[in-house]
C-alpha positions as CSV (number, residue, x, y, z in Angstrom):
1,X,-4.2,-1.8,17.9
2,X,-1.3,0.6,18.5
3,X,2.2,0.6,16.6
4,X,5.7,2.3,17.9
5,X,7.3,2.2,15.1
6,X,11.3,2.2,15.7
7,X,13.8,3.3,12.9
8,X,14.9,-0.3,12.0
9,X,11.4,-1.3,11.5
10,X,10.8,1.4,9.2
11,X,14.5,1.1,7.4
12,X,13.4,-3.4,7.2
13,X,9.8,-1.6,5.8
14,X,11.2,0.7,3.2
15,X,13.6,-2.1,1.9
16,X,11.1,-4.4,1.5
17,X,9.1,-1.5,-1.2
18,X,12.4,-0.8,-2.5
19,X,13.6,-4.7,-3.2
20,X,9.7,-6.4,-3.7
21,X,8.0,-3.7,-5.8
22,X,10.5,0.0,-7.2
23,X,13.1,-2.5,-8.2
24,X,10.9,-4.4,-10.0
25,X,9.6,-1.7,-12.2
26,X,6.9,0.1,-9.6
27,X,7.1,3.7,-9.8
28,X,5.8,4.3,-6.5
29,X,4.7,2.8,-3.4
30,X,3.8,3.8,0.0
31,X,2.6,2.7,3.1
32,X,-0.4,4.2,4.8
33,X,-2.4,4.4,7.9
34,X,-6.4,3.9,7.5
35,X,-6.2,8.3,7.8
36,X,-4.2,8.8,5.4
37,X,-1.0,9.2,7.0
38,X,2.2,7.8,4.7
39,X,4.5,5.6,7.1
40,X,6.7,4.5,4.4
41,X,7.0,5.6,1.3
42,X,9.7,4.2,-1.9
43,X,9.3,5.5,-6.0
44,X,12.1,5.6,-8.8
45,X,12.6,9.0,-8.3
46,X,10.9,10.3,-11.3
47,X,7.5,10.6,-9.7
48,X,6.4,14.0,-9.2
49,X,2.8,13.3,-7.6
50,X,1.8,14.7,-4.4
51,X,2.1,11.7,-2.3
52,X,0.7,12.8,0.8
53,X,-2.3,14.3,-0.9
54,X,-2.6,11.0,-2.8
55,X,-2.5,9.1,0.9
56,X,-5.3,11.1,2.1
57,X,-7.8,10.6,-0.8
58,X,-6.6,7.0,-1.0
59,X,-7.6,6.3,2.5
60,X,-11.1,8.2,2.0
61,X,-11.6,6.0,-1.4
62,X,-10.8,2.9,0.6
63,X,-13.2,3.8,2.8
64,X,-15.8,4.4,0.9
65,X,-15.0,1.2,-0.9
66,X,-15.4,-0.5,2.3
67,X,-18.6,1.0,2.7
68,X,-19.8,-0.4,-0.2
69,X,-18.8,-3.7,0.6
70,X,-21.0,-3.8,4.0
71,X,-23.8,-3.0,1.7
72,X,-23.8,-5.3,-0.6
73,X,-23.3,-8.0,2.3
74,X,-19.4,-8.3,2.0
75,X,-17.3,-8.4,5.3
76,X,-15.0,-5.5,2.8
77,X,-13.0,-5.7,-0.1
78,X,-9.2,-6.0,1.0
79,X,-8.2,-4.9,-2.8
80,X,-8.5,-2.4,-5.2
81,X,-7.4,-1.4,-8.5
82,X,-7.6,1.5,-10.9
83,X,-6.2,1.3,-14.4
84,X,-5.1,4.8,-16.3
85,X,-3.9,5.3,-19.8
86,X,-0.6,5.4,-18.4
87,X,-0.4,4.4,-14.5
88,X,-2.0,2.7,-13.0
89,X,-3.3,2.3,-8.6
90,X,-3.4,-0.7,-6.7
91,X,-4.3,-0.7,-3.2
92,X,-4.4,-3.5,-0.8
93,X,-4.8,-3.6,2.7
94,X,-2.2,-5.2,5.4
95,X,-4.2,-5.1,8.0
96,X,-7.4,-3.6,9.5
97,X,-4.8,-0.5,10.3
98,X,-2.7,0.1,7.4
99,X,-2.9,-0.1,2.9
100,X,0.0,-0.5,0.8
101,X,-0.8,1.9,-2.3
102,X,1.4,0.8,-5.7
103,X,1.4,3.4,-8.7
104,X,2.9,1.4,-12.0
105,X,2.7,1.4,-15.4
106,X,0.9,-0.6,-18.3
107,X,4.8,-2.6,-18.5
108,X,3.9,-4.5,-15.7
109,X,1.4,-7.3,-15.5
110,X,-1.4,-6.8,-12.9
111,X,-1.2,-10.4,-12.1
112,X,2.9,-9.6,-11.6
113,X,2.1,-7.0,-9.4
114,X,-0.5,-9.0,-7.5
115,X,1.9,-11.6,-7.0
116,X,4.6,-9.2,-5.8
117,X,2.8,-6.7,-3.4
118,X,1.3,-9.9,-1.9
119,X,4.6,-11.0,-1.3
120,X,6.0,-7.7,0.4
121,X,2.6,-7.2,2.2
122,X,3.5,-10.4,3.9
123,X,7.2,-9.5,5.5
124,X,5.4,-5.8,5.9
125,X,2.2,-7.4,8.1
126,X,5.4,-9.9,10.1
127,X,7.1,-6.7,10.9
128,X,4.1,-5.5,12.1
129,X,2.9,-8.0,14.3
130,X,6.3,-8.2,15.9
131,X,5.9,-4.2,17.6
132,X,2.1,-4.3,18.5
133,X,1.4,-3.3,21.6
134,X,-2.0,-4.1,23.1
């Protein structure tokens, strides 16, 4: 598939993080491309991790992750999740072309979060189904 992403979509997209996850207690979320590429990207603005670094070795680890999945006789797994002393990285996939990653802390329930990102990945996946283009 191919995206054109216009301004509004990406203005309807970074409200969507902003309202559904950073306002909700998230520290940081973006959205990706499967190569690592940030499309979107919302945090509390006290997050001082390289983000586009982060994308790239996200993608790669999703990959891989998906590899994994087609071994063990699994079509792939659309989620992940690492927990850290402190933060914590949950990924979850849109679509077969884009991941939403979410950094947050031990304050929020993972089920919470769960709940949430599903919710945004949603309106995020509407969005994009409106401006494919074959």
């Amino acid at each position: 598939m191919s995206y054109t992403l216009g301004q509004e979509q990406l203005d309807r997209m970074e409200d969507i993080l902003q309202q559904n996850l950073v306002d909700i207690g998230v520290r940081c979320v973006f959205l990706i491309d499967m190569a690592g590429n940030i499309i979107a990207n919302k945090d509390n603005g006290k997050i001082k991790h390289d983000v586009y670094s982060l994308a790239a070795l996200a993608a790669g680890n999703f990959g891989a992750v998906s590899a994994m999945a087609k071994i063990i006789g699994e079509g792939e797994f659309s989620l992940l999740f690492h927990k850290g002393k402190k933060e914590n990285i949950h990924f979850n996939k849109i679509n077969a072309d884009f991941l939403l990653i979410t950094i947050f802390s031990n304050e929020i329930s993972l089920g919470f979060l769960r709940l949430k990102v599903g919710e945004a990945a949603e309106m995020i996946e509407k969005i994009l189904s409106e401006i494919t283009t074959p």
